[in-house]
C-alpha positions in Angstrom: 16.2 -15.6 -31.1 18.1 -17.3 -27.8 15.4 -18.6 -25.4 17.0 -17.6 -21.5 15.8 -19.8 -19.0 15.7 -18.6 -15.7 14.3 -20.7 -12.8 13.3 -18.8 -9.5 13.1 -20.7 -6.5 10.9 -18.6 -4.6 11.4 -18.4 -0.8 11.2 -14.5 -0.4 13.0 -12.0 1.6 15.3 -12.6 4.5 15.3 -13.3 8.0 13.7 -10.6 10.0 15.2 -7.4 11.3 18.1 -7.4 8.6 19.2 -3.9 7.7 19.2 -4.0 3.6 18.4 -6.1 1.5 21.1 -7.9 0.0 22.3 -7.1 -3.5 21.6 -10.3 -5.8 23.3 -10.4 -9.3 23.5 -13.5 -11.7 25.0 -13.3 -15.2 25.4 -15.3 -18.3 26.8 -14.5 -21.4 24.3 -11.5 -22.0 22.1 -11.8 -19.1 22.5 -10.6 -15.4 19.9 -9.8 -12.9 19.9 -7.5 -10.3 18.1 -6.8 -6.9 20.3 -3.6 -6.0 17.3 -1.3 -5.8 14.1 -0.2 -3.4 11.1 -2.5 -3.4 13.4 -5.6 -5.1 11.7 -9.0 -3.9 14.6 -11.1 -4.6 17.4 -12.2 -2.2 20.6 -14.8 -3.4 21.2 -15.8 -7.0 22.9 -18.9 -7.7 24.1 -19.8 -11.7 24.2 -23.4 -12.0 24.9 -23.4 -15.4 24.7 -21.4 -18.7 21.4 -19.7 -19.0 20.0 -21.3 -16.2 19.9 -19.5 -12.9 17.8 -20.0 -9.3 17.2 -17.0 -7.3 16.4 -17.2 -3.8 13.6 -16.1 -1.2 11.9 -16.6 1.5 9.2 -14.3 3.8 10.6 -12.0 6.5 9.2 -14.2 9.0 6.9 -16.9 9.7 3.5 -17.4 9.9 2.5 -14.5 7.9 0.0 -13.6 5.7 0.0 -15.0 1.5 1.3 -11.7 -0.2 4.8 -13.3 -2.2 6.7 -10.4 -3.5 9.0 -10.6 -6.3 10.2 -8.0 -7.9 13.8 -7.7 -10.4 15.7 -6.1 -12.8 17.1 -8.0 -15.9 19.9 -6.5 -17.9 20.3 -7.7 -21.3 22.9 -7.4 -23.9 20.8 -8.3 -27.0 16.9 -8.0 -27.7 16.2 -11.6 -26.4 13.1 -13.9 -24.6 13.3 -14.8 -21.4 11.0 -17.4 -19.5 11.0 -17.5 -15.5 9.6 -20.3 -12.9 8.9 -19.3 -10.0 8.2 -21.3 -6.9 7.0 -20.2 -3.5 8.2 -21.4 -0.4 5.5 -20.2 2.6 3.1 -19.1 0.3 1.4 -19.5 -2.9 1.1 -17.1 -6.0 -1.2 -14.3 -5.7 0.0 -11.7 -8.2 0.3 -11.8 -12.0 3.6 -10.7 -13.2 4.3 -7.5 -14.8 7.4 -6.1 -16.7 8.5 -2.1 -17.5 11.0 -0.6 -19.6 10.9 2.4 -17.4 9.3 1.5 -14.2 6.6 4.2 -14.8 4.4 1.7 -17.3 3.6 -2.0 -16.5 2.3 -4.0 -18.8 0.7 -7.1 -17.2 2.3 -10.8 -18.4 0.4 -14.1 -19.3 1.4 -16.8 -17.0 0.5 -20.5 -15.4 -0.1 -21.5 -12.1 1.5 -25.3 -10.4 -0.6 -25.3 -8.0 1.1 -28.9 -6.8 4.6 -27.0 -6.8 3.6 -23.1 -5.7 5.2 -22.4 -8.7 4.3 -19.6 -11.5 5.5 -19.8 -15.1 6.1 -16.8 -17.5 8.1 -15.7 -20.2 8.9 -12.5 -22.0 10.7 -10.6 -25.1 12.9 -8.1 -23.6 14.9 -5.5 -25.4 18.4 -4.6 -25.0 19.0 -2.5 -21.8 17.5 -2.7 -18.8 14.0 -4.1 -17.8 11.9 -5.3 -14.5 9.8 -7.4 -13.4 7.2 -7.6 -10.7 4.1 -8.5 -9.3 2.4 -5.6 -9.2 4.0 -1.4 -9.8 7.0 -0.7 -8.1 5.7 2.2 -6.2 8.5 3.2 -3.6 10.0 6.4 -1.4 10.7 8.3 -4.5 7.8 8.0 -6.3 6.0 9.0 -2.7 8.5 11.8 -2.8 7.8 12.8 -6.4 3.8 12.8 -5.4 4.0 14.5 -2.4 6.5 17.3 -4.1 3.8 17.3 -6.6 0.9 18.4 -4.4 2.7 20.6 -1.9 3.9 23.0 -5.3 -0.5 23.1 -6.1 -1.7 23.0 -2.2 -0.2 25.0 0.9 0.9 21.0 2.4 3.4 21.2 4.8 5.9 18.2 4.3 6.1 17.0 8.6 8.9 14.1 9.7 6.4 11.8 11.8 9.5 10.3 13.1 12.0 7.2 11.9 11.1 3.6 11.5 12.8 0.8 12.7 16.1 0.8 10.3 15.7 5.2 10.4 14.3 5.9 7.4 11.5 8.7 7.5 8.1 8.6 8.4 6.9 11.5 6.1 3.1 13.4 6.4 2.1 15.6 4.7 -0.1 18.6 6.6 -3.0 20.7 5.3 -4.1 23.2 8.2 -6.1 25.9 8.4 -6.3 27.6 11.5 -9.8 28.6 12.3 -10.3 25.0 11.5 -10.5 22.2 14.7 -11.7 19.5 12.0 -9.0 16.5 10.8 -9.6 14.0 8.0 -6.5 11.4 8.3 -5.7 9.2 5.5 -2.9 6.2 5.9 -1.2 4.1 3.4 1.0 1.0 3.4 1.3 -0.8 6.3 1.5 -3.8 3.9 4.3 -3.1 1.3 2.8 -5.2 -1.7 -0.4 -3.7 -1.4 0.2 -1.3 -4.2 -3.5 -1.4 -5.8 -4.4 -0.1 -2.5 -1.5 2.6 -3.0 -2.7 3.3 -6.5 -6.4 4.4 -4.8 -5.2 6.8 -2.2 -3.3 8.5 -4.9 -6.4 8.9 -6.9 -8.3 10.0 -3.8 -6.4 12.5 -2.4 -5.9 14.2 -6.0 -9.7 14.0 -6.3 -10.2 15.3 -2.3 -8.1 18.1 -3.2 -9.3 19.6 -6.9 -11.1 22.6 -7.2 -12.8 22.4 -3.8 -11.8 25.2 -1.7 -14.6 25.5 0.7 -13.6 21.7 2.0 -10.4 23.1 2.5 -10.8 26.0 4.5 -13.1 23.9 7.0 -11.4 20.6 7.2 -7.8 19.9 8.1 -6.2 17.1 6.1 -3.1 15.0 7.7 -1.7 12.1 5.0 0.9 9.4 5.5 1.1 7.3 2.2 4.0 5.1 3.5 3.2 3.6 6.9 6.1 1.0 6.3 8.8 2.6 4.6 11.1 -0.6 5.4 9.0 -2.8 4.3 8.7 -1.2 1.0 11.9 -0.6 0.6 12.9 -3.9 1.1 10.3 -5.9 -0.7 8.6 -7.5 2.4 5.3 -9.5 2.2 3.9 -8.3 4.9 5.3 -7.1 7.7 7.9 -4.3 9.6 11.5 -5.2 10.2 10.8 -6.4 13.5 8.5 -8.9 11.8 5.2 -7.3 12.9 1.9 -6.7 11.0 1.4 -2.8 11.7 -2.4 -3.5 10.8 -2.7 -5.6 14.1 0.0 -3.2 16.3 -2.7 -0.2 16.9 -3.8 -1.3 20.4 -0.5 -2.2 22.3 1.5 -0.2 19.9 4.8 -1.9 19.9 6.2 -0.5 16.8 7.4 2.9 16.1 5.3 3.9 13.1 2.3 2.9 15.3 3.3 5.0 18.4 4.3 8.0 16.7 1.4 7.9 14.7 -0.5 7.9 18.1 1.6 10.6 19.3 0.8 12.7 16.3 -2.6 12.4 16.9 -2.8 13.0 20.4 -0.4 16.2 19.7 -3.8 17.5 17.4 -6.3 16.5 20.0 -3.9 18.8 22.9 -3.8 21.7 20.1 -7.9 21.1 20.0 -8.4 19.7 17.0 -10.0 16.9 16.3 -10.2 14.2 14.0 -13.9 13.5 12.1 -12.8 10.8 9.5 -10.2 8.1 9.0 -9.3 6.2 5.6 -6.7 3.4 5.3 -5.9 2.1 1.9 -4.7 -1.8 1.7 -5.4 -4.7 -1.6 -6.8 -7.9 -1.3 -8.3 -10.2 -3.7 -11.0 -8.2 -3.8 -12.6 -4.8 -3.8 -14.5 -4.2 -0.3 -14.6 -1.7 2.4 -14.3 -2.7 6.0 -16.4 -0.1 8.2 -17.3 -0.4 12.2 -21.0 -2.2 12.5 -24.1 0.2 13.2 -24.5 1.1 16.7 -20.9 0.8 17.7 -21.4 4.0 19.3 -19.2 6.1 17.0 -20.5 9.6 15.4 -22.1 10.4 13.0 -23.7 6.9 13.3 -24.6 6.0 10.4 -21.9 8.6 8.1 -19.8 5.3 6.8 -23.3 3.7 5.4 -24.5 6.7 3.7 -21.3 7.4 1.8 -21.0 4.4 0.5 -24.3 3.6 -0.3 -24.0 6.9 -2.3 -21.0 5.4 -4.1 -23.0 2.6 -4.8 -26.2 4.5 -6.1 -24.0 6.6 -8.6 -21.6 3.1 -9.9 -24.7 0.5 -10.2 -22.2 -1.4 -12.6 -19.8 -1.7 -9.8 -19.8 -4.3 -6.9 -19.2 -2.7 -4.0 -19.0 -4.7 -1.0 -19.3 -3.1 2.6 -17.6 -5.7 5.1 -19.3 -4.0 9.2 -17.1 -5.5 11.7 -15.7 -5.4 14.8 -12.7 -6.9 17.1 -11.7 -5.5 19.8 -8.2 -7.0 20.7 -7.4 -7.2 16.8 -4.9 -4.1 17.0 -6.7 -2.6 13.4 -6.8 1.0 13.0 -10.3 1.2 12.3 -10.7 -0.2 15.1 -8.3 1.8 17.5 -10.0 5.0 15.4 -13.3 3.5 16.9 -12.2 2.6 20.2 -9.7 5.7 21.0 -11.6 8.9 19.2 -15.3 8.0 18.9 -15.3 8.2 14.7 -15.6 6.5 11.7 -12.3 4.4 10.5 -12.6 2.4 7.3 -10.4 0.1 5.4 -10.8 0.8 2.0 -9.4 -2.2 0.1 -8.7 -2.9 -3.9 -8.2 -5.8 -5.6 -5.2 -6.8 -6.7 -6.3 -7.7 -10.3 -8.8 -4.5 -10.2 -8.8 -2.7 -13.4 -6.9 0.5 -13.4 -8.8 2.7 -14.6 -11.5 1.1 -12.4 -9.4 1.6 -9.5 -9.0 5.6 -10.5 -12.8 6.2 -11.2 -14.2 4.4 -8.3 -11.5 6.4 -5.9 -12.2 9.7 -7.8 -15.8 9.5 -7.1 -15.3 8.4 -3.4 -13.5 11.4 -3.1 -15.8 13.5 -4.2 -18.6 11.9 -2.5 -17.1 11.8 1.0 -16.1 15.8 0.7 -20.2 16.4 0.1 -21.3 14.8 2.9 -18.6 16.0 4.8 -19.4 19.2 3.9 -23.0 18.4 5.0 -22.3 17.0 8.4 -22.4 19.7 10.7 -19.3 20.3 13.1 -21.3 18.9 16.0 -22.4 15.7 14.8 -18.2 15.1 15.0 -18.1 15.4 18.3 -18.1 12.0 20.2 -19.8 11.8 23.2 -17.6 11.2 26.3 -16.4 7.5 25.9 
């Protein structure tokens, strides 16, 4: 069996505010690989010689946060192995490699860490055809599509066009609303485009939120956005918009389309009288933990973000969950602006990156169900903030 060594000088992504991604393609004898499709974390391929090839990257912009990207498509003539080095330029490795045959199952990939060089070493038998590579799922626009298509054929969703991001694609909702009902529950996803664990969850969730519970649905409204950063995702960005900003810190001056015409959309339900009584926004990290707003922040109910996860915790003792109570003011987070502009409860609900997946489903199943009953046992006044 040939041995294909393929070298990837890691510098990730292109200069901020480019349009598309570039298409990258490299080819031996019976190797080439591609970059010409959504969510692809490579940019320029260079073949320096037979079977040896350097592929190009480098983060959307500087400083920024240590989330390198990579994902690519090998096409092979012949069953073969290939091994892969990968070093990072502005950053250092973070997630574990993965490979598909399909996109649709991952199987995760051994791999070694020079720590001296930011480099990341692995290798794989592919078969003939087509096969990626990545660091985490490719979960892009069409899957979200697929999803969303998904729920709106079980539940009466209505699919709502937010607005356009930066480089026009769509900013997509999805609207559950009953009218006799002035309660909203808003859940956001993706303002950080690797963050696909955290992706994974809210999928989980909002399947959970939704089964067999129709008296939650008939009181509370529901408004989800899954892909804050459709550009980002689309192109395979670490961190950040087109315009090189980190939507996560943008909620106070608002600079960035996604985060005005989320405002806008919110401030469109508060002039219909509705109001919202909960907000969720899913991200990864290293770690599982939820960031709430600290006790006596003056948001209502008061204590509603403790007791729902302390129930979570009471009913998963083999499960660390860690509650993060914070505050900053002039950060530009949305649990913050949540706090700050509406009187309720924001949390960031964060997953691991190397979080098991079926722990990731179970833990966001169970959240789900546990935030409807005590929803369900708040009573509509309690949501009601007190002139701020």
């Amino acid at each position: 069996m040939r041995i294909i060594v393929v070298a990837l000088v890691v510098f990730y992504g292109v200069a901020c505010g480019r349009a598309e991604v570039e298409q990258a393609l490299c080819e031996s004898e019976n190797i080439k690989i591609k970059t010409n499709f959504a969510g692809a974390g490579l940019h320029r391929c260079e073949w320096l010689q037979q079977g040896y090839f350097k592929l190009y990257l480098k983060p959307e912009n500087t400083p920024i946060n240590n989330s390198p990207w990579y994902a690519f498509q090998v096409q092979s003539q012949t069953a073969t192995k290939v091994a892969f080095e990968l070093h990072i330029e502005s950053g250092t490795p973070r997630y574990q490699p993965k490979i598909s045959r399909n996109r649709q199952d991952w199987q995760a990939i051994d791999f070694a860490i020079d720590s001296s060089k930011n480099t990341l070493r692995f290798s794989a038998d592919i078969a003939q055809g087509e096969s990626w590579f990545a660091g985490q799922e490719l979960i892009t626009a069409s899957d979200y599509q697929a999803w969303t298509k998904g729920l709106s054929k079980r539940y009466p969703f209505v699919e709502k066009l937010v607005g356009k991001s930066e480089n026009g694609r769509d900013l997509q909702a999805l609207i559950l609303e009953q009218p006799s009902s002035s309660e909203w529950l808003l859940i956001i996803g993706r303002q950080h485009p690797p963050e696909v664990t955290g992706a994974i969850a809210l999928m989980s969730f909002v399947e959970a939120l939704l089964h067999n519970f129709p008296a939650f649905l008939q009181r509370f409204n529901l408004m989800l956005v899954p892909n804050l950063n459709p550009d980002g995702v689309a192109l395979g960005y670490w961190r950040h918009n087109t315009n090189g900003v980190d939507l996560n810190r943008d909620w106070k001056q608002r600079t960035q389309a996604a985060t005005r015409l989320m405002h806008k959309e919110i401030q469109s339900l508060y002039a219909r009288g509705g109001h919202l009584v909960f907000a969720l926004d899913f991200h990864s990290t290293y770690r599982d933990i939820f960031y709430t707003m600290p006790a006596g922040y003056g948001i209502v109910p008061q204590d509603f973000s403790r007791k729902w996860l302390e129930s979570l915790a009471q009913a998963h003792p083999e499960y660390e969950l860690r509650q993060k109570p914070g505050h900053n003011p002039d950060k530009g987070v949305f649990k913050q602006y949540i706090a700050d502009t509406y009187g309720v409860h924001g949390v960031t609900y964060e997953v691991g990156d190397n979080t098991e997946r079926k722990v990731i489903h179970k833990i966001a199943q169970s959240a789900a169900k546990r935030l409807q009953q005590q929803l369900m046992n708040t009573s509509q006044p309690a949501f009601i903030p007190m002139q701020r």
